[in-house]
C-alpha positions in Angstrom: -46.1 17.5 -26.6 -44.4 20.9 -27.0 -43.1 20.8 -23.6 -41.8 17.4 -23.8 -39.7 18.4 -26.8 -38.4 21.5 -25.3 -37.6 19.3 -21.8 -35.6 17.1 -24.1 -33.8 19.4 -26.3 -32.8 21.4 -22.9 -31.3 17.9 -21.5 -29.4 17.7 -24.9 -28.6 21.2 -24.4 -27.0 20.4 -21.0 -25.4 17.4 -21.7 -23.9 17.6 -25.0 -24.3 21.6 -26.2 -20.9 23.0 -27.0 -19.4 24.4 -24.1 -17.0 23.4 -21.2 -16.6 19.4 -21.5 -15.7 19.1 -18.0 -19.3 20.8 -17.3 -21.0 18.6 -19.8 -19.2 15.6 -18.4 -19.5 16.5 -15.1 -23.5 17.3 -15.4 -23.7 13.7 -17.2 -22.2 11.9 -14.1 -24.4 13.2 -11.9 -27.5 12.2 -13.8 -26.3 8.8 -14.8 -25.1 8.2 -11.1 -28.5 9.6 -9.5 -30.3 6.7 -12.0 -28.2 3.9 -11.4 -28.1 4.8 -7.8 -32.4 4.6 -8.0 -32.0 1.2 -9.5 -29.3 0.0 -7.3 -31.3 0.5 -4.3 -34.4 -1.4 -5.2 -32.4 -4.1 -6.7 -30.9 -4.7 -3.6 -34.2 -4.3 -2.0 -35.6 -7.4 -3.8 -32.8 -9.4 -4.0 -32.3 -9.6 0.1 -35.2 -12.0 0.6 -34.6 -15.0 -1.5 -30.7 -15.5 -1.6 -29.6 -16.5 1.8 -30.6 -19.9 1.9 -29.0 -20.5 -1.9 -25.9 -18.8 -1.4 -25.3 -20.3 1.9 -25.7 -23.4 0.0 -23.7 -22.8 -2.4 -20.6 -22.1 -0.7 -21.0 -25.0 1.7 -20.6 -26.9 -1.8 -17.9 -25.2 -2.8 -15.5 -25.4 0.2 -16.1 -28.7 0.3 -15.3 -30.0 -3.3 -12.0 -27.6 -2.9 -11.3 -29.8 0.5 -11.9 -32.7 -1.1 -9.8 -32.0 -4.2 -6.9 -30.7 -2.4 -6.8 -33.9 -0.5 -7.6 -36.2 -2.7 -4.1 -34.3 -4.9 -1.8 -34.9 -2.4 -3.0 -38.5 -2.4 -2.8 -39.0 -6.1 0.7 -37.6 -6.0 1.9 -39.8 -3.3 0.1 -42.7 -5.5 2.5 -41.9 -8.3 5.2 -41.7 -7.0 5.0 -44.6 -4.9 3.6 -46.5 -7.3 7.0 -45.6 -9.7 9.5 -46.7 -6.6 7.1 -49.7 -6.1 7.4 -50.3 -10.1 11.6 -49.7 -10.0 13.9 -52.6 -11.0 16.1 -51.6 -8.7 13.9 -51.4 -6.0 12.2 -54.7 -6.8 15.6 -56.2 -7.2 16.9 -55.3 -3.7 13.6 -56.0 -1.6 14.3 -59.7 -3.6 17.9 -59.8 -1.9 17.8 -57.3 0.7 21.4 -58.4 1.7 23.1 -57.3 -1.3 24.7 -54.1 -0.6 25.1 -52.7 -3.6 21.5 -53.3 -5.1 20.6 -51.4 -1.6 22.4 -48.4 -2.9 20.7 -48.7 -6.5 17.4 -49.0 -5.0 18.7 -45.9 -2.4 19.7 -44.0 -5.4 16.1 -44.7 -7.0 14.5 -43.1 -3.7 17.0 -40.8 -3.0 15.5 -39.0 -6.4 11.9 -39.5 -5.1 12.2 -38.0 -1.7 12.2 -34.7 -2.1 9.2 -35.1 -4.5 7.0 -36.6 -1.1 5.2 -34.3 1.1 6.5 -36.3 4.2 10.5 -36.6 2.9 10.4 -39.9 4.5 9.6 -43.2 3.6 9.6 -47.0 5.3 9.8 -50.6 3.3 9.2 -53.8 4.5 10.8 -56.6 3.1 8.5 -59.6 3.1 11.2 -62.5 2.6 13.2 -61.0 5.8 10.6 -58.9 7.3 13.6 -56.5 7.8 12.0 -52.6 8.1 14.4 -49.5 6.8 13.5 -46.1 6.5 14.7 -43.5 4.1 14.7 -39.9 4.5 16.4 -36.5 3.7 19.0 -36.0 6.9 20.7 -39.7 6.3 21.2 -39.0 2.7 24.8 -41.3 2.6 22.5 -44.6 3.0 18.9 -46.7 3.8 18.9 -47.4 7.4 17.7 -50.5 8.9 15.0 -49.9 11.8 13.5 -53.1 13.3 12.4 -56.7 12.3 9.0 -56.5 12.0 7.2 -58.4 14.0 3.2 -59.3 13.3 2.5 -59.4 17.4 3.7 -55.8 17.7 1.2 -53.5 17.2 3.6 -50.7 15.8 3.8 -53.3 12.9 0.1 -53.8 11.9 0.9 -51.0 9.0 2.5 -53.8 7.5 0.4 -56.8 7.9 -2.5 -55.0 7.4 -1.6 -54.3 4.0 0.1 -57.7 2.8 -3.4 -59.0 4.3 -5.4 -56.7 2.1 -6.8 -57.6 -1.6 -6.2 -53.8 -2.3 -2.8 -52.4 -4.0 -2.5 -50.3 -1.1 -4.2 -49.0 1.9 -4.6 -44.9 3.2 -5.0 -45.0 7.2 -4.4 -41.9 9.9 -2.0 -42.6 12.9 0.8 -41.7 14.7 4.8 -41.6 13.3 6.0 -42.9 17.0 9.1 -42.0 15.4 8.7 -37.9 14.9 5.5 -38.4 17.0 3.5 -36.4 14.8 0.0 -37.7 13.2 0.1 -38.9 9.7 -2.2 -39.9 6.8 -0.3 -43.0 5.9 0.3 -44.8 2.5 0.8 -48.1 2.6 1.8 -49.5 -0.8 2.4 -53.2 -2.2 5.6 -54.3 -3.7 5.3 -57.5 -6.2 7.4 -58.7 -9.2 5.6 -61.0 -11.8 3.2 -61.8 -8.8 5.6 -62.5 -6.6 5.2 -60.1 -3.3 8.0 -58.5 -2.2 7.4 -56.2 0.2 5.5 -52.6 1.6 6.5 -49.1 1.0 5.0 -46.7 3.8 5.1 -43.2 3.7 2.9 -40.5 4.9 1.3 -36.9 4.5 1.8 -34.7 7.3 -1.1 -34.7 9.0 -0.5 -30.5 10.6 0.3 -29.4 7.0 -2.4 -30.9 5.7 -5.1 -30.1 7.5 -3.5 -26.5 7.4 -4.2 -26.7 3.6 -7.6 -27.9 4.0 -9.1 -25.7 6.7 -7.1 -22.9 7.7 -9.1 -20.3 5.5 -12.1 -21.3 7.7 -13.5 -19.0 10.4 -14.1 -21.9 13.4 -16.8 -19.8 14.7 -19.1 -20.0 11.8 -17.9 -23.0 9.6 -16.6 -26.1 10.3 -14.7 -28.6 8.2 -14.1 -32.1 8.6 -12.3 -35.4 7.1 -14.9 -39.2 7.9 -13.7 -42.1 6.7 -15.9 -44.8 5.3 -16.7 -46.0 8.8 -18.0 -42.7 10.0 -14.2 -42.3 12.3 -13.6 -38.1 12.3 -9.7 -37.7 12.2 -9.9 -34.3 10.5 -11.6 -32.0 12.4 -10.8 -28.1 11.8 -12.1 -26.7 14.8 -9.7 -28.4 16.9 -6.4 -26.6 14.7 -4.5 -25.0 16.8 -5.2 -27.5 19.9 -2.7 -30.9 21.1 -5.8 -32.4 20.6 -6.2 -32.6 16.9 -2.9 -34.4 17.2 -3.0 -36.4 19.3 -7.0 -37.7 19.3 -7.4 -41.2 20.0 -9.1 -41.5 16.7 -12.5 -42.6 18.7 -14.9 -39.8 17.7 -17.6 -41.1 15.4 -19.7 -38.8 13.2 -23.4 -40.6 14.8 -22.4 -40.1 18.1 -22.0 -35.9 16.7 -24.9 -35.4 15.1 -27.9 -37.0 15.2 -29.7 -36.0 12.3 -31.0 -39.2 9.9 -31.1 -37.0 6.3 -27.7 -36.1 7.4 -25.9 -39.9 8.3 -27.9 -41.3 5.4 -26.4 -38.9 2.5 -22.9 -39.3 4.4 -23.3 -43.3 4.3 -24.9 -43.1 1.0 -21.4 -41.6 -0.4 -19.3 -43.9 1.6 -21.1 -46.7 -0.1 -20.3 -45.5 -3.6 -16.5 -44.8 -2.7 -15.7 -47.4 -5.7 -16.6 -44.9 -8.7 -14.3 -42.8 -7.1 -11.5 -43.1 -9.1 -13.0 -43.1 -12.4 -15.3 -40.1 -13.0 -15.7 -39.1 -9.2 -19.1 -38.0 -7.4 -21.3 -34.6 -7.1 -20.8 -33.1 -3.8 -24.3 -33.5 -1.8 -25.9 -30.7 0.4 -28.3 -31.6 3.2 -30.3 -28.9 6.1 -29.7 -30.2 9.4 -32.5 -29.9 12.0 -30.8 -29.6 15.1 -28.1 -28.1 16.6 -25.4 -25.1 15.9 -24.8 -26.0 12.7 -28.0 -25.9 10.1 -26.3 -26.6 6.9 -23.9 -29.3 5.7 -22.5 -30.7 2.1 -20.7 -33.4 1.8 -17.9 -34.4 -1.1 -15.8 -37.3 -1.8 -12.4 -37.5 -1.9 -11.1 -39.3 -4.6 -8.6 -42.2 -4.5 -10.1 -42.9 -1.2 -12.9 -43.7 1.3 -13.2 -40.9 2.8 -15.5 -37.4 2.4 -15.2 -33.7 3.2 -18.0 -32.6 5.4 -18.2 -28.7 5.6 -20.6 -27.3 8.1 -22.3 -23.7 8.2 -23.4 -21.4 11.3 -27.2 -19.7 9.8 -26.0 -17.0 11.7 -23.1 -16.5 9.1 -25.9 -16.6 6.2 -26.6 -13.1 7.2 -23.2 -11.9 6.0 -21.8 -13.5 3.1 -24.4 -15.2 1.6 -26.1 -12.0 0.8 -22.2 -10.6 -0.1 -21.8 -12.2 -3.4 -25.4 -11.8 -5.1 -25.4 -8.4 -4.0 -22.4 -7.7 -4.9 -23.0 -9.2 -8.9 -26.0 -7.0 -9.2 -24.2 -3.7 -7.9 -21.3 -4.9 -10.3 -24.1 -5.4 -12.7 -25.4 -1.4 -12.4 -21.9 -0.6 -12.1 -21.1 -1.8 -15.0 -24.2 -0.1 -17.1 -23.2 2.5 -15.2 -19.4 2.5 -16.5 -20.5 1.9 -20.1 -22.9 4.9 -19.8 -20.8 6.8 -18.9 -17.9 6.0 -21.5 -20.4 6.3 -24.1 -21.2 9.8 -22.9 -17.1 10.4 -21.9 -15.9 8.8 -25.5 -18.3 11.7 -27.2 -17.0 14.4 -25.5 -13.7 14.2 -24.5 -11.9 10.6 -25.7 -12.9 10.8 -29.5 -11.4 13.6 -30.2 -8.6 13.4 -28.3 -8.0 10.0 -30.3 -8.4 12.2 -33.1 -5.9 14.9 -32.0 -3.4 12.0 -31.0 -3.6 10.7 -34.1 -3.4 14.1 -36.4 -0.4 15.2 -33.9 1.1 11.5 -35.1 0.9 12.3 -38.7 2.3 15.7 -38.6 5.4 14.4 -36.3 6.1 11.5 -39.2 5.5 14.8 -41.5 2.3 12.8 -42.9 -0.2 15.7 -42.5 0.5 19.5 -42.2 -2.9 20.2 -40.2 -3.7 19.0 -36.3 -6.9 18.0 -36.0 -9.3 20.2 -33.4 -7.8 23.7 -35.4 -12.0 24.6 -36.2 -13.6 23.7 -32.7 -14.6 26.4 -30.7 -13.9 24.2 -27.2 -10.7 23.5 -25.6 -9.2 21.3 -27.7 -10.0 23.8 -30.3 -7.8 25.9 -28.0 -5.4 23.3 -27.9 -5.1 22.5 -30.9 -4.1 26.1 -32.3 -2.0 26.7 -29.6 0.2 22.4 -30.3 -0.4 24.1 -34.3 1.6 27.2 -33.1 4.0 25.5 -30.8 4.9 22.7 -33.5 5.6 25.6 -36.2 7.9 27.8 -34.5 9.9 25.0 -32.6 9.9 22.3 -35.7 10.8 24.2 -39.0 13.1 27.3 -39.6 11.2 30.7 -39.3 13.2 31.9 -42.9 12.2 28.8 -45.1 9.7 27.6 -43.4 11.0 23.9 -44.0 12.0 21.9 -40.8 15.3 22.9 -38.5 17.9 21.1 -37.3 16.4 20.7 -34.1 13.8 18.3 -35.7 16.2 16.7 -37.9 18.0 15.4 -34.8 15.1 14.5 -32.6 13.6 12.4 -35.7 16.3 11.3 -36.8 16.9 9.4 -33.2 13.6 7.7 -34.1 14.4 6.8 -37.7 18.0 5.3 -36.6 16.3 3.0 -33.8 13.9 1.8 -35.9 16.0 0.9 -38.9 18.4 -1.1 -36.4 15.5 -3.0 -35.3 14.4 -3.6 -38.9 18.4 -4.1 -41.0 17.4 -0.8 -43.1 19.4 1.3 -45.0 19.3 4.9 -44.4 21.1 7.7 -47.0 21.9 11.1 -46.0 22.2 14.3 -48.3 24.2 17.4 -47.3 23.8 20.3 -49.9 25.3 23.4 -49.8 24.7 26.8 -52.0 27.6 27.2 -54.0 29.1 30.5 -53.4 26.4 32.0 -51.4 28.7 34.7 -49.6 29.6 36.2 -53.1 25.5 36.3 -53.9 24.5 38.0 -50.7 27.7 40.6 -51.4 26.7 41.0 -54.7 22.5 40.9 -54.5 22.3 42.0 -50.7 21.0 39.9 -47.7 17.2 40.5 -48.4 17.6 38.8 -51.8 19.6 35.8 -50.2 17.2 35.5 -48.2 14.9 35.2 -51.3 16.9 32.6 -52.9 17.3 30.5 -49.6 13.3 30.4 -49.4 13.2 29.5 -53.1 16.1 26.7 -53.0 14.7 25.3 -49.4 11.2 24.9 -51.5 12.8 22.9 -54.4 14.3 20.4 -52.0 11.3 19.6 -49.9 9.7 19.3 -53.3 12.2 17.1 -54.3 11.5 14.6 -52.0 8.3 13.1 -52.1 7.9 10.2 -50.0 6.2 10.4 -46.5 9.3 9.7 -44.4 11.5 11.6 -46.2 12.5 14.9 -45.1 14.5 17.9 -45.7 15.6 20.3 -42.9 17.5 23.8 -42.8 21.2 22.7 -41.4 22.5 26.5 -40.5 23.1 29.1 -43.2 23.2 28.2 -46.8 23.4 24.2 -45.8 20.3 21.7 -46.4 19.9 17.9 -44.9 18.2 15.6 -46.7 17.0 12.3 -44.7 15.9 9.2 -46.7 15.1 6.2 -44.8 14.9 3.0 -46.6 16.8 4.0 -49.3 19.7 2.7 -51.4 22.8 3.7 -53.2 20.9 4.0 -56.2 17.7 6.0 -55.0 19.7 8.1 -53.0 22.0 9.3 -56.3 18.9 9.5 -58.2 17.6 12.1 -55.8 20.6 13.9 -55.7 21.1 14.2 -58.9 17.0 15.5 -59.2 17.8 18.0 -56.7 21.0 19.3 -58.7 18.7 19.9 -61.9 15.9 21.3 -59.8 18.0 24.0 -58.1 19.7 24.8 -61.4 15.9 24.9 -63.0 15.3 28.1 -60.3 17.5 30.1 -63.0 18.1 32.3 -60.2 21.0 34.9 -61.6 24.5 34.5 -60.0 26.8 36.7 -61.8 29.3 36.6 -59.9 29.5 32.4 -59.3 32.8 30.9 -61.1 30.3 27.8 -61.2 27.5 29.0 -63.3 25.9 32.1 -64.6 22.8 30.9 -61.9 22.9 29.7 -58.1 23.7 26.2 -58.0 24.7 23.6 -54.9 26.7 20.8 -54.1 26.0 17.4 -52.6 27.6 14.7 -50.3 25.5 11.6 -50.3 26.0 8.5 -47.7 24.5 5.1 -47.7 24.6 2.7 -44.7 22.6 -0.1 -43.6 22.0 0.4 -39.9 23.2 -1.1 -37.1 22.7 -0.6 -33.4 26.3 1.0 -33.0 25.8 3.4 -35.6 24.7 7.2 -35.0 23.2 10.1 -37.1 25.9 11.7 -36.6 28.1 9.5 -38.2 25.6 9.5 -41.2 26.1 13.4 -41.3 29.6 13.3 -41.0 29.9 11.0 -44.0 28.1 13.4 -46.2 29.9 16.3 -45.1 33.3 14.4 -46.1 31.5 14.1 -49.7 30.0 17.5 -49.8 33.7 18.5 -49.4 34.9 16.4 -52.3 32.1 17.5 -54.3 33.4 20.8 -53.6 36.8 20.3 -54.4 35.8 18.5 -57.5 34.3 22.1 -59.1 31.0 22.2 -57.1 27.3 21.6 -59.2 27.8 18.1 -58.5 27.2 15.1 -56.2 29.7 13.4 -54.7 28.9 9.6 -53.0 30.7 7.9 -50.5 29.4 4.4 -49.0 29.0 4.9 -44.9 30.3 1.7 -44.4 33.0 1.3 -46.6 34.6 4.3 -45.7 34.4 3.7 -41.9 32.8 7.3 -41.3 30.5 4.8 -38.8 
């Protein structure tokens, strides 16, 4: 038991005794590391057996129902939008009377607005009165151009006949544009006032793009991806991208005469068969193990607002990869992460805390809130630091004679103070005091004893102002600056006037002052509320012009003059 103790206290001893922290941090990292390390390696020991199969799984389900969402949004925008043409009064009124010239450019200026909305940036209508086909796209933009009269023995025109035949509101097919010559997934949708059938409106997805979209991210070697429609017709197929074949496919291949595998065709057929729920709420993607042949895993999704589904296919041999990748990966991130906090808890003791803490002092005693930077008793570095940022912050802050601050951190804070009263509308006053008749003191008492009464004076002012951000600093010589943020006319001549009785209150003897029988000052005060154009040393300026009136008034006195009012700004 005795050993144990000692055993521990000695780890203490070497992680957190006081010392060098980068030792003590260092010597924690290794030991946390060597741990996490220990347990990192058996986790991934008995994770690799029982995750390949899942994961694989997993993602198969995944890349489908993205497939099948991305298509099944481009289908639901081309809906809309159709729909809204299909839905137009002008549109309606000009397949009605498809004559009329100028009900074809309203209905033109109602697709004209919808074009560049498609995905194809074309569009064909057939008139059903007429049988008269036109086309609108984005290169004619002065007009709808007439193409052919349809004709229901042409098989070019089955698009349209197929759909006025249909009960459906419109009908999604694959097949060629013999116009660009480039394969399509068409939308064929009905036109009807009050039940009165007007026409079709045909326009289509570009088939490339699309399929582009779908599969692209896929590694053909090791997945496949494909598009079925409800009669088991492939038309999407992404190991053909990149081929004339995918197209320009005669539309022919069938998914039975693929794969032969019965768990497989049934799930597919079973989602086929529920293609009306579609719509509403939509259907799970499926997952199925295939028996035979290069591909041993398949899931299936449906693609709403048609009859179609997403097949994604897997290669086993790509289970060896990135099926272990991601559960791996979550449990390394896992140790990691206890690893991370560990070693924050460990890093926060020694080095973060009291940094905070030394941020936060050196904060207080640059808004002049605190005198004393934290760290000033430790016997570690930041002890070291913190005597040495003391040191520092003394000599080049506040005036080696008064020991108040100087002008150099008059100007730097008063930077800070302007730019935040501009942001905030404040009011800032200024105070410059000067010793009345100091020359004649030192001639008459000697320089040692000015420097005596400077000390003494430079006391009473910092006394005299008591709230945090207030501040008085040594100008040069015999003048003072006092800095009062957020304070008015009124509080400003109250101070000054607290500062006259206070110096006169020293008694110090001045025989030789034609002001009074003891040293006494004068004051200019300012008053502004800031602006963004305005400077400190505008502010300065402005109570120098009244120190000098209170001087020429008979000195002993305050003298105000508003910043604003008198332009000084």
């Amino acid at each position: 038991m005795t050993d144990k103790r000692m055993n521990s206290r000695g780890l203490r001893r070497v992680f957190f005794a006081e010392g060098k922290i980068s030792v003590r941090f260092r010597n924690a990292n290794i030991a946390l590391f060597t741990v996490a390390f220990l347990f990192m390696t058996v986790a991934m020991y008995a994770a690799f057996s029982g995750i390949v199969r899942q994961v694989s799984t997993d993602h198969a389900m995944h890349y489908a129902a993205s497939s099948a969402n991305t298509l099944s949004s481009h289908v639901l925008k081309e809906i809309e939008l159709v729909s809204a043409a299909a839905r137009s009064s002008a549109v309606t009124e000009w397949l009605a009377d498809d004559n009329d010239n100028d009900k074809r450019a309203l209905a033109y200026e109602e697709l004209a607005g919808m074009i560049g909305e498609l995905y194809s940036n074309n569009l064909y209508i057939g008139i059903e009165e007429t049988l008269h086909e036109f086309k609108v796209d984005d290169i004619n933009t002065y007009a709808i151009r007439p193409v052919v009269t349809l004709d229901s023995s042409n098989p070019d025109d089955e698009w349209y006949f197929d759909c006025i035949a249909s009960d459906k509101e419109y009908i999604l097919s694959v097949a060629m544009d013999n116009i660009i010559q480039r394969k399509r997934v068409w939308l064929d949708y009905k036109v009807a006032n009050n039940g009165v059938l007007l026409g079709v409106i045909s326009t289509g997805l570009d088939f490339s793009h699309l399929a582009g979209e779908l599969f692209a991210q896929y590694d053909n070697s090791s997945i496949c991806g494909l598009v079925v429609d409800e009669n088991g017709i492939i038309f999407m197929d992404s190991s053909l991208l990149g081929e004339d074949k995918f197209m320009y496919n005669d539309f022919e291949r069938k998914i039975e005469d693929e794969f032969s595998d019965q768990a497989f065709l049934a799930a597919l057929s079973a989602v086929a068969e529920d293609a009306g729920a579609r719509d509403a709420a939509g259907i799970a993607p499926t997952a199925t193990k295939l028996a035979l042949g290069k591909y041993r895993y398949a899931t299936i999704a449906p693609i709403k607002y048609t009859n179609w589904s997403a097949v994604i296919l897997y290669d086993p041999s790509s289970s060896i990869g990135l099926p272990l990748f991601l559960p791996i990966t979550v449990i390394l991130l896992f140790l990691l992460m206890a690893f991370a906090f560990t070693t924050n808890a460990v890093s926060y003791r020694l080095i973060f805390k009291p940094l905070e803490q030394l941020i936060h002092s050196l904060t207080l005693v640059k808004d002049n809130q605190e005198e004393n930077i934290y760290g000033a008793d430790r016997n570690d570095e930041f002890g070291n630091l913190s005597n040495t940022i003391q040191d520092l912050f003394t000599k080049v802050n506040h005036d080696a004679l008064t020991g108040i601050y100087n002008r150099r951190y008059m100007e730097s804070n008063l930077q800070h103070i302007m730019s935040f009263l501009s942001r905030s509308s404040g009011s800032m006053s200024a105070l410059m005091i000067d010793v009345d008749h100091f020359k004649k003191y030192n001639d008459a008492y000697g320089h040692e004893q000015g420097d005596v009464c400077l000390k003494a004076i430079a006391q009473v002012l910092a006394d005299g102002v008591a709230r945090a951000n207030d501040f008085v600093a040594r100008y040069g010589g015999e003048e003072f600056v006092a800095i009062l943020p957020n304070t008015d006319e009124s509080g400003a001549r109250a101070i000054a006037q607290k500062l006259l009785e206070n110096v006169q209150a020293l008694n110090i003897p001045h025989a030789d002052s034609p002001v009074a029988d003891c040293v006494t000052v004068s004051i200019g005060v300012t008053t502004g509320k800031v602006a963004h154009t305005h400077n400190w040393e505008g502010y300065l300026k402005c109570a120098d012009d009244a120190l000098y009136l209170s001087k020429q008034g008979g000195r002993n006195r305050y003298t105000y003059l508003n910043f604003v009012e008198t332009r000084c700004g």
